[in-house]
C-alpha positions as CSV (number, residue, x, y, z in Angstrom):
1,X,-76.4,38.5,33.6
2,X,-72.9,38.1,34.0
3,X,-70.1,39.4,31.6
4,X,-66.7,37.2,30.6
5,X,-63.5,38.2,32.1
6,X,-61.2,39.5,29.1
7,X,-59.6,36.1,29.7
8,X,-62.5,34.6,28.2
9,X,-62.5,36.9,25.8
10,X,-61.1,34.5,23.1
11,X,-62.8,32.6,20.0
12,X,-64.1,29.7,21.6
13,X,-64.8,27.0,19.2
14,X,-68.6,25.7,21.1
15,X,-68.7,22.8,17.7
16,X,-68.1,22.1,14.7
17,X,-70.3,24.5,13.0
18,X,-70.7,27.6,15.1
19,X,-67.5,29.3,16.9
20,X,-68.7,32.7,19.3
21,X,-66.6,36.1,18.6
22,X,-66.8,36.3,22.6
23,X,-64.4,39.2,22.5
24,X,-66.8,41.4,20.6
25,X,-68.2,43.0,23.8
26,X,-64.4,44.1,25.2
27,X,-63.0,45.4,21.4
28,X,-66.3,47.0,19.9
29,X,-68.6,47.1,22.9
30,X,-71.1,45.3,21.2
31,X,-73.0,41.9,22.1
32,X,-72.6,39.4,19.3
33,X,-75.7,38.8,17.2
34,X,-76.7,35.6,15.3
35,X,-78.1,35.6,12.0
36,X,-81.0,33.2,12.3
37,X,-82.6,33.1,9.0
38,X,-80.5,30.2,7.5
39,X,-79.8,28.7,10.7
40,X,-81.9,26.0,12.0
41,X,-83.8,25.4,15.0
42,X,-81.6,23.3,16.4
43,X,-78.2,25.7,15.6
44,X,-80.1,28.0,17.3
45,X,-80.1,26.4,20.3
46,X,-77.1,25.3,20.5
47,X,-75.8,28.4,19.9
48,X,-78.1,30.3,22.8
49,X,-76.9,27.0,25.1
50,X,-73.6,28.3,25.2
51,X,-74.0,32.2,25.1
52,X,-76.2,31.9,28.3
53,X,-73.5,29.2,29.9
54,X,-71.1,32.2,29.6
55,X,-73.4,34.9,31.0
56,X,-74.1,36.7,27.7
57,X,-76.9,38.4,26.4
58,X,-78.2,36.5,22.7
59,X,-79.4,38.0,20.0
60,X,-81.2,36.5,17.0
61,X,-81.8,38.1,14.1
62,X,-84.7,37.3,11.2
63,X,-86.2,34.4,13.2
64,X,-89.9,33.3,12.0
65,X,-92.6,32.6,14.5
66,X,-92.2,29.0,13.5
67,X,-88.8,28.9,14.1
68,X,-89.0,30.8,17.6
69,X,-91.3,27.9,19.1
70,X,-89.3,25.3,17.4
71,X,-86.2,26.8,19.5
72,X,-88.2,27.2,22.8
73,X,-89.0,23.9,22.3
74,X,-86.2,22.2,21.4
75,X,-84.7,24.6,25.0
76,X,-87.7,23.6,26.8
77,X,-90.2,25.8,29.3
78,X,-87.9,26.0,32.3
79,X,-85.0,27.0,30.1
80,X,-87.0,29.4,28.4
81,X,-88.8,31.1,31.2
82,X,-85.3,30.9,33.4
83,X,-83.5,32.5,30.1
84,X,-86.1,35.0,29.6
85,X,-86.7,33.5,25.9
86,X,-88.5,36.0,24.0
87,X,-89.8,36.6,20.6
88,X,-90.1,40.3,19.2
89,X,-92.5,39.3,16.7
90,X,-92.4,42.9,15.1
91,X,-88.6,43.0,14.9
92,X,-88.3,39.3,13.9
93,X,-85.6,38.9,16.3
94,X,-85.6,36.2,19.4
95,X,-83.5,37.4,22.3
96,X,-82.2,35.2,25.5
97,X,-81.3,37.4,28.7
98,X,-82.5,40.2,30.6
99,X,-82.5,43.6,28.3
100,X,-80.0,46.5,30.3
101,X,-82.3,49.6,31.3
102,X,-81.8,52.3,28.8
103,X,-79.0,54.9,30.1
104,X,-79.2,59.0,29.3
105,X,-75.5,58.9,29.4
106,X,-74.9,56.7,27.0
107,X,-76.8,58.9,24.6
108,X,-79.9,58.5,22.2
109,X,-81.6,57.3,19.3
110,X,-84.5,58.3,17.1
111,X,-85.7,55.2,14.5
112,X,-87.6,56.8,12.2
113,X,-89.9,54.8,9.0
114,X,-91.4,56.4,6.3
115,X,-94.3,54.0,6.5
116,X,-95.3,51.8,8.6
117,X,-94.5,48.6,6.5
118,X,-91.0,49.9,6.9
119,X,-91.3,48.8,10.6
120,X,-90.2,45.0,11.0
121,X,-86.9,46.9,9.6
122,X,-86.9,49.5,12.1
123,X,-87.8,47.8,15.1
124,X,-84.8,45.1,14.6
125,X,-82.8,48.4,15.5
126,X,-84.8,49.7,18.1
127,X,-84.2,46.1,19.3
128,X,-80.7,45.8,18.5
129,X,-79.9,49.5,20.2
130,X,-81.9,47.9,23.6
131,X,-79.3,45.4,23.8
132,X,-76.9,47.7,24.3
133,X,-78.5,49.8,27.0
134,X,-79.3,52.6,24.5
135,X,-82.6,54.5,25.2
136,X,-84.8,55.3,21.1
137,X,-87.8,56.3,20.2
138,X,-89.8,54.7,17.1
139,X,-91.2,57.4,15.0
140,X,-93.3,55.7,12.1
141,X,-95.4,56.5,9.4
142,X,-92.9,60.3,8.8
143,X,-92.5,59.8,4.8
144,X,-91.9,62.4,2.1
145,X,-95.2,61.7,0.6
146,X,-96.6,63.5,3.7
147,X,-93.5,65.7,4.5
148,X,-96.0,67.7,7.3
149,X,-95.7,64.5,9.0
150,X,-92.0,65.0,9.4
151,X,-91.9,68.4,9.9
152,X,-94.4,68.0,12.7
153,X,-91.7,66.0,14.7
154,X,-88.2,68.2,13.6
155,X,-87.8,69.8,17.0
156,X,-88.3,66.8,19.2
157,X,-85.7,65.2,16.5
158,X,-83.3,67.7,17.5
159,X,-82.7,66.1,20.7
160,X,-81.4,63.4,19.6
161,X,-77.7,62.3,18.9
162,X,-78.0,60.1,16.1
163,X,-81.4,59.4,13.3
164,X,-81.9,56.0,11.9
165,X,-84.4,56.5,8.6
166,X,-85.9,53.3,7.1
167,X,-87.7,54.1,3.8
168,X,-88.7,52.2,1.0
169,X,-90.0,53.1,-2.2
170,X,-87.6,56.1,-3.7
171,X,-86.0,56.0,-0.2
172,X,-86.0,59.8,0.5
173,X,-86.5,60.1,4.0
174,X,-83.0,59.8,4.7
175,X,-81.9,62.7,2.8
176,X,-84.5,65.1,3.7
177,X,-83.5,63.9,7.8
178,X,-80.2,64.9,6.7
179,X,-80.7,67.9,4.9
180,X,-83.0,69.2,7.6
181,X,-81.2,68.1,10.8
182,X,-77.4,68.5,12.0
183,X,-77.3,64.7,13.5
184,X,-75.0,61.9,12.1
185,X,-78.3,59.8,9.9
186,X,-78.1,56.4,8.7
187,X,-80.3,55.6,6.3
188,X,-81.7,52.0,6.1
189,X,-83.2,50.9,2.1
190,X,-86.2,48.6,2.7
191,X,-87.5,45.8,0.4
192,X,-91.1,47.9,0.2
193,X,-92.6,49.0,-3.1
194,X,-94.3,48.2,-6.6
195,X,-92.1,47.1,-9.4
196,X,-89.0,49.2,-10.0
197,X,-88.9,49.1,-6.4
198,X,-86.7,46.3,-7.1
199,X,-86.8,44.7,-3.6
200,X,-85.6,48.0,-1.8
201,X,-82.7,48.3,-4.7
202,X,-84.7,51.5,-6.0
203,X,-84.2,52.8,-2.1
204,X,-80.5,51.9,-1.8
205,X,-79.3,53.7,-5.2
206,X,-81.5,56.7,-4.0
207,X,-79.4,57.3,-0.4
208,X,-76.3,56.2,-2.4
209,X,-76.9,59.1,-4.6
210,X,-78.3,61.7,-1.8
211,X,-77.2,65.3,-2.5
212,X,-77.2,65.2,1.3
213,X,-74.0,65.5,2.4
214,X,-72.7,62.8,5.4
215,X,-75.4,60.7,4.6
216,X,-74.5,57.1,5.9
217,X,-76.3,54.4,4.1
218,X,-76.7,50.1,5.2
219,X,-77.7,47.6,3.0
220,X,-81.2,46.7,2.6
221,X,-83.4,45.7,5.1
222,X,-80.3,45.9,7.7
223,X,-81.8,47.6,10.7
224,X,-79.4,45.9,12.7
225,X,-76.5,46.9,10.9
226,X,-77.7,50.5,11.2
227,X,-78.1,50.1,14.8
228,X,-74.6,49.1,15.2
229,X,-73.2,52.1,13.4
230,X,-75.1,54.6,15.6
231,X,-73.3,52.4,18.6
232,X,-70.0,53.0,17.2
233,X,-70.9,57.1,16.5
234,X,-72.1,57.1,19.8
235,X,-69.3,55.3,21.1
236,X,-67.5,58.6,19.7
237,X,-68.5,60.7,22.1
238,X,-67.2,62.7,25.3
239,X,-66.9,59.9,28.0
240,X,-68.9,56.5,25.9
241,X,-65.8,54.6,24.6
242,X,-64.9,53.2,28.1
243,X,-68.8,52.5,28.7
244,X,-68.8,50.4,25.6
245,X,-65.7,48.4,26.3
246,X,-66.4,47.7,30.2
247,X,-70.3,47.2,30.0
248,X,-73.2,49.9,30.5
């Protein structure tokens, strides 16, 4: 797809209840995404209507099956089909626009859960990191409660540049990662667990309090927003900034 010209770049009011951050791409290097849990069907589409008139990749976060066909109706079959409408049913997410190919240069990512109902969570950041042309790998089911699970896997860890850990429960995958493994880690507290769990609150105070040192920690159930700070460590490195800024 085609990207705006930095004169485009400007908040463009598309009505009066939605107005697109189209400079997002040229200051952060990052495609805007759209919240779509409280949104409806029809906000949805309007939205997506206007990101694909401007050449842009969409991305829709926490969108319900339901709500995905109500969209590609409301769009209709040629649009959808034309748009490459698709719904990532694991990662809740509906996305509009061809996907870049991952790039080596741009570095990589390993999404780790600790079980595998920690994955909706996880693969909204695989999902979110594929927008941006950033090659992961999902590594599930690696929690402390088998720890020779993890241990199994430290040494094709190693290879890559950042770790995003989604545990829920106590939430202590993130600090072993981090303890174990020289990368940047960003731990992601999910909504999983009996009782004191608290809706992932139990997780969250856990990496809060990690004795792990650099431990970065997102709020709950926030894959995306974990995705988006490996982008911007990434984006750190020898070379990225310039990829992020002028497209992969």
């Amino acid at each position: 797809m085609s990207r705006i010209s930095a004169d485009q770049a400007t908040y463009v009011l598309g009505s009066p209840e939605h107005r697109l951050d189209l400079g997002r791409r040229q200051r952060l290097g990052m495609v805007e995404a759209i919240w779509g849990e409280h949104k409806s069907a029809e906000q949805i589409a309007r939205i997506l209507e206007e990101l694909h008139g401007l050449g842009e990749l969409a991305l829709v976060t926490r969108v319900s099956p339901e709500k995905a066909e109500a969209v590609a109706a409301l769009l209709g079959p040629e649009r959808g089909e034309a748009w490459i409408l698709r719904h990532h049913s694991q990662a809740r997410c509906l996305s509009a626009g061809l996907l870049p190919s991952p790039e080596s240069r741009l570095g990589r990512v390993a999404v780790l859960s600790g079980g595998t109902s920690d994955l909706p969570v996880a693969a909204e950041a695989q999902l979110a990191l594929a927008c941006h042309g950033i090659a992961t790998e999902l590594v599930l089911d690696v929690g402390v409660a088998g720890l020779h699970r993890l241990l199994e896997r430290l040494e094709d860890l190693r290879h890559a540049d950042v770790l995003i850990a989604c545990a829920g429960m106590e939430g202590a995958l993130p600090t072993v990662l981090a303890g174990l493994l020289p990368q940047p880690v960003i731990g992601v507290p999910v909504a999983v667990g009996y009782g004191v769990s608290a809706g992932g609150v139990a997780a969250l105070h856990g990496m809060l309090a990690s004795c792990a040192p650099g431990l970065t920690v997102v709020n709950i159930d926030n894959g995306y927003g974990a995705a988006m700070a490996a982008l911007r460590i990434l984006g750190c490195g020898p070379g990225r900034s310039a990829a992020w800024t002028q497209g992969s």
